[in-house]
C-alpha positions as CSV (number, residue, x, y, z in Angstrom):
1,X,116.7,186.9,113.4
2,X,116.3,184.2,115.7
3,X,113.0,183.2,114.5
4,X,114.0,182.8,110.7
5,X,116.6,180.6,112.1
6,X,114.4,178.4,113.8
7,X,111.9,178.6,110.8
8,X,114.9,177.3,108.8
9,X,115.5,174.5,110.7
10,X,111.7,173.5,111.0
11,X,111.8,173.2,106.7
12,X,115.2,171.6,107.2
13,X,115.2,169.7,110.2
14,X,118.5,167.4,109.5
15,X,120.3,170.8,109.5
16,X,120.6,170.4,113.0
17,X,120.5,166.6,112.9
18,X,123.5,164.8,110.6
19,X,122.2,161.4,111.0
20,X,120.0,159.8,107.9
21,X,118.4,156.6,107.9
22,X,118.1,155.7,104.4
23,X,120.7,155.8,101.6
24,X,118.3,157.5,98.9
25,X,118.5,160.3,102.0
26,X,122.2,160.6,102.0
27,X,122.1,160.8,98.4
28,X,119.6,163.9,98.8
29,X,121.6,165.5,100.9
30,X,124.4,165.0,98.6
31,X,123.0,166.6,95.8
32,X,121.5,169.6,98.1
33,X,125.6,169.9,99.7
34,X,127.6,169.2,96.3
35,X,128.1,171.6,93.6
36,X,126.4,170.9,90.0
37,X,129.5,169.6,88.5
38,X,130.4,167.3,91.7
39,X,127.3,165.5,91.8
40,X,126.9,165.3,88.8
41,X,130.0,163.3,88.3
42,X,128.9,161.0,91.3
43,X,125.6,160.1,89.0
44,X,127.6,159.9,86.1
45,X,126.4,156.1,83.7
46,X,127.4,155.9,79.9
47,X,125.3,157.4,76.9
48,X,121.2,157.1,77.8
49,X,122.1,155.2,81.2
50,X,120.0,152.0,80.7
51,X,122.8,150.2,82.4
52,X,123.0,152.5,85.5
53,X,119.3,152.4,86.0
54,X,118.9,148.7,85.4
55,X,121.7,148.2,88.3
56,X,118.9,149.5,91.0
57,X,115.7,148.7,89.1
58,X,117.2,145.0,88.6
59,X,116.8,144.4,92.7
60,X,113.3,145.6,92.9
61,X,112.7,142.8,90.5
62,X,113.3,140.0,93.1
63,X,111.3,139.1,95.6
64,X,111.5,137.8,99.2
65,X,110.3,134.6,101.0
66,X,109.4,135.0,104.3
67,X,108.6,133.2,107.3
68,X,105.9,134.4,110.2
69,X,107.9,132.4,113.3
70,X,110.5,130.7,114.6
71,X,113.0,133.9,113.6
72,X,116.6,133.7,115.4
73,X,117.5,136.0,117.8
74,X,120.6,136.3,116.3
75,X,122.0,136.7,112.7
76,X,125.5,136.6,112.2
77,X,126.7,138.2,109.0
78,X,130.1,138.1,109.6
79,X,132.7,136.6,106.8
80,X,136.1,136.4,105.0
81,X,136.6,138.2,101.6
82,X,140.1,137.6,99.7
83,X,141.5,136.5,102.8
84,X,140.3,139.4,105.5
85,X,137.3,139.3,108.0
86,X,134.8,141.4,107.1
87,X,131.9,141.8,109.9
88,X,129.3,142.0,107.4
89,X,129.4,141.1,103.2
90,X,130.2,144.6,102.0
91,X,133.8,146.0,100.8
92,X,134.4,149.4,99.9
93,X,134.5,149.7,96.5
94,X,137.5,151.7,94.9
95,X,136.3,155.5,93.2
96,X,138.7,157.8,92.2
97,X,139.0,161.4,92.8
98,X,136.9,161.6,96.2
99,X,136.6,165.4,96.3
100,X,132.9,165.6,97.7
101,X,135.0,165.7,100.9
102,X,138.4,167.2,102.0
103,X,139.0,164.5,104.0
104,X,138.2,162.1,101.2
105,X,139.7,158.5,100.5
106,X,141.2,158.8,104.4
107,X,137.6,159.4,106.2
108,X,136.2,156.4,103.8
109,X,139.3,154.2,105.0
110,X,138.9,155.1,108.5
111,X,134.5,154.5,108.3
112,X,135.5,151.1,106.8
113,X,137.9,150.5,109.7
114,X,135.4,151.6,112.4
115,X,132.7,149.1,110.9
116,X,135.4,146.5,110.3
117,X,135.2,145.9,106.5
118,X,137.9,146.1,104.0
119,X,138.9,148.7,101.5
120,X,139.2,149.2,98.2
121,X,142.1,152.7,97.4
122,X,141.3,153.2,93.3
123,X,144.6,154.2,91.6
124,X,142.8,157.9,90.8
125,X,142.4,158.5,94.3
126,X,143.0,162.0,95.3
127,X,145.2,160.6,98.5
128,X,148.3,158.9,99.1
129,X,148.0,155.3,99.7
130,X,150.2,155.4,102.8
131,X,147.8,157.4,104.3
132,X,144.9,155.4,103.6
133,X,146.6,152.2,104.5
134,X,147.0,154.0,107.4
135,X,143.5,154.0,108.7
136,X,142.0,151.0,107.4
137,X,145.4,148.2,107.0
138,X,142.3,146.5,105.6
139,X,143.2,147.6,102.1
140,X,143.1,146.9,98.7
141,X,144.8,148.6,96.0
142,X,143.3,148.7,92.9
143,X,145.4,149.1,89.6
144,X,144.3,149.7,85.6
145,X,146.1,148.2,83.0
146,X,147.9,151.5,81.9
147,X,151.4,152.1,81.3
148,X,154.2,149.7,80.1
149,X,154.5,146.2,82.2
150,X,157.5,147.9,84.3
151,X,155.3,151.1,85.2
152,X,152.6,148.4,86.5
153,X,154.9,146.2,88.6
154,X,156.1,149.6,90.2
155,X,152.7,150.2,91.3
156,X,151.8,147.4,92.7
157,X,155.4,147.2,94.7
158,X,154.9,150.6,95.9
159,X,151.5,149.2,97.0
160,X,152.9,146.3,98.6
161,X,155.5,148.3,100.5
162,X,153.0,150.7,101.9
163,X,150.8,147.8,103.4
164,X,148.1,146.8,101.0
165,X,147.1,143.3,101.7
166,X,145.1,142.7,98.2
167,X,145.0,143.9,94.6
168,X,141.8,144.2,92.4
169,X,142.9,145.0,88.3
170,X,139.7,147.2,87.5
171,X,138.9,145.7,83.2
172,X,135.5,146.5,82.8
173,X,135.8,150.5,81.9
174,X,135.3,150.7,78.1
175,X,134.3,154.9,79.0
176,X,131.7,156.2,76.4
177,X,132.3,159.7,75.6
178,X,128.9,160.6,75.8
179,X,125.8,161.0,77.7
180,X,122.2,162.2,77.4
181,X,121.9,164.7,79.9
182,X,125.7,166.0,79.5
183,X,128.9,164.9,81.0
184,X,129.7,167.5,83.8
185,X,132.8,169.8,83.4
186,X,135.6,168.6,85.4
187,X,139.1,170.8,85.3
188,X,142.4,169.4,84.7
189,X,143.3,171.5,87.9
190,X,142.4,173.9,90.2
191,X,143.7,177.1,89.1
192,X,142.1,180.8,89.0
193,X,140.9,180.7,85.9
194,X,139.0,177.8,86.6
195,X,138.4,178.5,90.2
196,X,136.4,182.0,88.6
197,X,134.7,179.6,85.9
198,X,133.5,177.5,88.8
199,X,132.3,180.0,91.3
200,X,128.4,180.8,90.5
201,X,127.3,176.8,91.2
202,X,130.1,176.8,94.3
203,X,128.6,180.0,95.3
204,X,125.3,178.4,96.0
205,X,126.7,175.7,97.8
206,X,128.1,177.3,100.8
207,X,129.1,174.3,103.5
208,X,130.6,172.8,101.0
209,X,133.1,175.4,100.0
210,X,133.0,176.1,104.1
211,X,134.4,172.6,104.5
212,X,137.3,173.4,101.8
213,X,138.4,177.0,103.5
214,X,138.4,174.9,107.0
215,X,140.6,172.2,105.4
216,X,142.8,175.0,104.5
217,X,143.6,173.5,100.9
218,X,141.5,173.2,97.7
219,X,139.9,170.4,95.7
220,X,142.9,168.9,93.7
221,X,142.6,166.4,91.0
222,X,145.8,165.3,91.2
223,X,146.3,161.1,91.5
224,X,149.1,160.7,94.2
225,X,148.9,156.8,93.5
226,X,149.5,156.4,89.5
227,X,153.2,156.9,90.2
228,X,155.6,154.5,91.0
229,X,157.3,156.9,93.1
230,X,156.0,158.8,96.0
231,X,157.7,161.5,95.4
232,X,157.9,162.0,91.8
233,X,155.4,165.0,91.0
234,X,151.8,164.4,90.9
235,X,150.1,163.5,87.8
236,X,146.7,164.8,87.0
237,X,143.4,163.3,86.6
238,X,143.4,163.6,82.6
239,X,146.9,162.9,82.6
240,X,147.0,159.5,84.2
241,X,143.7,159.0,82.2
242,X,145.4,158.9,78.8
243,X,148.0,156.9,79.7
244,X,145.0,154.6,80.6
245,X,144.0,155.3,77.0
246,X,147.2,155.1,75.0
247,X,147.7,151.4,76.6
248,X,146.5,148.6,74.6
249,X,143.8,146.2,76.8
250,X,145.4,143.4,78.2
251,X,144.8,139.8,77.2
252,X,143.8,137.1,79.5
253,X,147.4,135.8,79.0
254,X,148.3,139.3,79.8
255,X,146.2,138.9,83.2
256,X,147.9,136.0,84.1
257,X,151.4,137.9,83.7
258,X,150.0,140.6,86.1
259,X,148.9,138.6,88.4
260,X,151.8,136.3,88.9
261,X,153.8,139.0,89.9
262,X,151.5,139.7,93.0
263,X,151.6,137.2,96.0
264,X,148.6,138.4,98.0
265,X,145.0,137.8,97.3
266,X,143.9,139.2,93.7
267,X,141.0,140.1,92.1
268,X,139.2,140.8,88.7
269,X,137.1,143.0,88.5
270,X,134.8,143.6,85.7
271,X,133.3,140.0,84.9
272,X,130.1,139.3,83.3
273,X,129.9,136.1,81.9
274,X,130.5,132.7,83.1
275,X,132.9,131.7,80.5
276,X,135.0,134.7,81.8
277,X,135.0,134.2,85.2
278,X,136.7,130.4,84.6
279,X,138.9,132.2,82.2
280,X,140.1,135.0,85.4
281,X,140.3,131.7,87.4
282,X,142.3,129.5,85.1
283,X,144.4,133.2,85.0
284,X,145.1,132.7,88.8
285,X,142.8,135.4,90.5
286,X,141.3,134.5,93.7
287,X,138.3,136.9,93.5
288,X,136.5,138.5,90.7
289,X,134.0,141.3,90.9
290,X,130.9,140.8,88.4
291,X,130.3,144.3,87.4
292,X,129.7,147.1,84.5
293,X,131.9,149.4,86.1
294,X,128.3,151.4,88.0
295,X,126.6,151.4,84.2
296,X,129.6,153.8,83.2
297,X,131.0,150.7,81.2
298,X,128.9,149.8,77.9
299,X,125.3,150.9,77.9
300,X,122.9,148.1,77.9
301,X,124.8,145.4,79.6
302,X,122.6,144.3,82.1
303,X,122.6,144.7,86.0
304,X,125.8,142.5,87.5
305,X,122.7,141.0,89.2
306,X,121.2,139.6,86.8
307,X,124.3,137.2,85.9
308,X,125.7,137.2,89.2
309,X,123.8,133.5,89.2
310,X,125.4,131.7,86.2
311,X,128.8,133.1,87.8
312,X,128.8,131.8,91.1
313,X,127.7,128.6,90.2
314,X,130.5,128.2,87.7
315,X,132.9,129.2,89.8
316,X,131.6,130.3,93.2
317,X,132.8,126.9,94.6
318,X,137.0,128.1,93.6
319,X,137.0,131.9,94.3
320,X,135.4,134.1,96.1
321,X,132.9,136.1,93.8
322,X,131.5,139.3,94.5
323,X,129.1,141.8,93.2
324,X,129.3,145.5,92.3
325,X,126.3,147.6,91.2
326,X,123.4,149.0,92.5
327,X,123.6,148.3,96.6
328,X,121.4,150.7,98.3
329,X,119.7,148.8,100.8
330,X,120.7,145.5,103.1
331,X,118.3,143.6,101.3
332,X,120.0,144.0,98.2
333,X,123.2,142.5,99.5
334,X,120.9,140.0,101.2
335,X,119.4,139.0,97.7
336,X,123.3,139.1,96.2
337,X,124.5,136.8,98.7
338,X,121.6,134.4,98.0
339,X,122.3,134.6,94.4
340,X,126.0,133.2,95.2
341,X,128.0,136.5,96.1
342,X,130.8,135.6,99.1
343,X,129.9,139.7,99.7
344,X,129.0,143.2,97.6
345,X,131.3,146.6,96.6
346,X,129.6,149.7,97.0
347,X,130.4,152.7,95.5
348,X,127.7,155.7,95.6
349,X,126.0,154.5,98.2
350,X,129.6,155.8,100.4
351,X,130.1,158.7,98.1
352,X,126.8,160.0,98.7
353,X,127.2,159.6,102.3
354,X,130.9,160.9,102.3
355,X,129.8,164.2,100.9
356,X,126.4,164.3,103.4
357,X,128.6,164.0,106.6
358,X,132.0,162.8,105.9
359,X,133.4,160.3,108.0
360,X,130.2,160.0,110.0
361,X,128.3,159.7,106.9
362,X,130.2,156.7,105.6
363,X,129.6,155.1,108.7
364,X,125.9,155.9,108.8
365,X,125.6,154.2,105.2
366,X,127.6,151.1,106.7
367,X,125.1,151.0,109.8
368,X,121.9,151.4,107.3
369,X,123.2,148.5,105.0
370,X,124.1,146.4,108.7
371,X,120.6,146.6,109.8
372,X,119.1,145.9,106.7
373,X,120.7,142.9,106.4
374,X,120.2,141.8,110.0
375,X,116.1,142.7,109.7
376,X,116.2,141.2,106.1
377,X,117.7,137.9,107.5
378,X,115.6,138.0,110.5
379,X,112.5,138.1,108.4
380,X,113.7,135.5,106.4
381,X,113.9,132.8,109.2
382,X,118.0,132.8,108.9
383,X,120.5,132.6,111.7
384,X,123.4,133.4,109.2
385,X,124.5,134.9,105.9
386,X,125.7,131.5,105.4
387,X,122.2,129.7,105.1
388,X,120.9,131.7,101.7
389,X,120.4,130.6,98.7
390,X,118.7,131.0,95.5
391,X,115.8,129.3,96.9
392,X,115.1,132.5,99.4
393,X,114.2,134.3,96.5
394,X,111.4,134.6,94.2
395,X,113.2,135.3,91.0
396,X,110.8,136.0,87.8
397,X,110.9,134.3,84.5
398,X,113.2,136.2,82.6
399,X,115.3,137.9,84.9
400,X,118.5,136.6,84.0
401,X,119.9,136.3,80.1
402,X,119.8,133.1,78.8
């Protein structure tokens, strides 16, 4: 017995040994830890995915210049992103329903704290905001327009109240209805029907379920932080999701009602066009996020890096822009910031590491991203985040729309 063990271990050495040293790693241990269904919705991109794919593939497409001497010893990469310090450009970008992990949204918050960057707590989280808030004070609440103007406010005052220090309203989620390779079945709740339904693909993924039983609860898909009340029952998933749908999408004038009744830093998440970003300026935010919603927006608008340029120099100089989509490696946010982003969201990159190793695993994607940016800059001849710029890259002829 004790020899198949250690055979085991030989063909699956990381068994034994959490740590991972590359993101595409964590994502692979993901996928070998996560039910079909789970992962699946982790992967998730609209219709064929040509936006989700082009978010990665987009980075391979810049290039590096390099110096052979005269490196600094040090790099600082430390800044200030809608008014918090952030030792490095990355924020935790806001996913809903974290259940690759019983410990979900609260290990994420806590990883963040640990590695001193902010949070972003999405409205479909699966726990309570004062809880989150908690462990990383760091934190952003994230709202959708849904609901009447009144149900909005509420949320954001409940947010306020419970000690979030920023608010991002998330526009750029159009949701196709389809995809290519099948949208994964996720239940309105846990129940037995659906629990029996579930059980071959849980079946084969033991330490998954293991970590549930331990927890001593099941995966709910219940979104604490879409009511205005904490304790008013708990709305589900699909629930909250067609009030989402049954609300009319805002104007800009709309925008500029929202954010006036918020006092803190606020961001817009969602831009990807220059004339847009001066309208979410001239609207009153202080940040905006050029993004396509992880390619699960509309298929075929291009990477958020690829207009992340014509953004930041229309209005990189007012508010701080940043970039979501496609971070896997510190280079990336290295080439972001030298494109004119103040500092990246990630998304998958920390889901893939929640569900790999939970809290640990968020903080070994943080540390993978931290020294990728320090040997990036390091190669790159720079003492500091602050000395990039476009001309640090070699940037092909028609990389960016025109």
């Amino acid at each position: 017995m004790n020899s198949l063990v250690q055979k085991a271990q030989e063909l699956n050495p990381w068994a034994q040994n959490p740590w991972f040293e590359t993101v595409a790693i964590a994502q692979q241990r993901a996928k070998r830890r996560l039910p079909a269904s789970v992962y699946g919705a982790l992967i998730a991109g609209a219709e064929a995915g040509v936006s989700r794919d082009d978010n990665t593939a987009a980075f391979n497409e810049l290039g590096l210049r390099t110096v052979t001497a005269g490196q600094s010893a040090k790099r600082e990469m430390a800044t200030t992103v809608m008014d918090q310090p952030a030792s490095m450009p990355i924020v935790i970008s806001p996913t809903g329903v974290q259940a690759v992990h019983p410990d979900g949204e609260v290990a994420v918050a806590r990883a963040a704290a640990a590695r001193g960057i902010p949070m972003g707590l999405s409205s479909f989280s699966s726990k309570p905001m004062d809880q989150v808030f908690e462990a990383n004070p760091q934190s952003f609440f994230q709202i959708y327009w849904a609901g009447d103007k009144d149900s909005m406010v509420a949320r954001m005052e409940r947010a306020k109240a419970a000690g979030a220090v920023g608010m991002i309203l998330t526009l750029d989620w159009s949701f196709s209805h389809g995809r290519d390779w099948g949208s994964p079945a996720i239940p309105q709740s846990i129940d037995l029907k659906t629990a029996l339904a579930h059980a071959p693909e849980v079946a084969l993924r033991p330490k998954w379920l293991a970590d549930w039983v331990r927890s001593g609860a099941l995966p709910d898909l219940g979104v604490p932080n879409f009511v205005t009340d904490p304790s008013s029952p708990v709305p589900g998933f699909f629930e909250a999701y067609g009030t989402w749908m049954g609300t009319p999408p805002p104007t800009w004038d709309d925008v500029a009602w929202l954010r006036n009744r918020w006092d803190g830093a606020f961001m817009v998440k969602g831009i990807h066009r220059a004339d847009e970003a001066r309208r979410a300026v001239d609207a009153g935010a202080t940040a905006i996020s050029v993004s396509n919603h992880g390619g699960n927006n509309v298929d075929g608008a291009v990477a958020p890096i690829r207009v992340l340029g014509e953004i930041a120099a229309e209005v990189g100089a007012e508010i701080d822009v940043l970039m979501d989509g496609g971070i896997r490696r510190g280079s990336d946010v290295v080439k972001a910031v030298a494109l004119g982003a103040k500092a990246v969201l990630i998304g998958r990159a920390y889901l893939w590491g929640l569900a790999a190793n939970g809290q640990a695993g968020v903080e070994n994607v943080l540390d993978i991203l931290r020294g990728g940016i320090d040997a990036t800059l390091m190669g790159m001849g720079k003492a500091s985040i602050d000395e990039l710029s476009p001309d640090d890259l070699v940037i092909p002829q028609g990389f960016s729309p025109t």
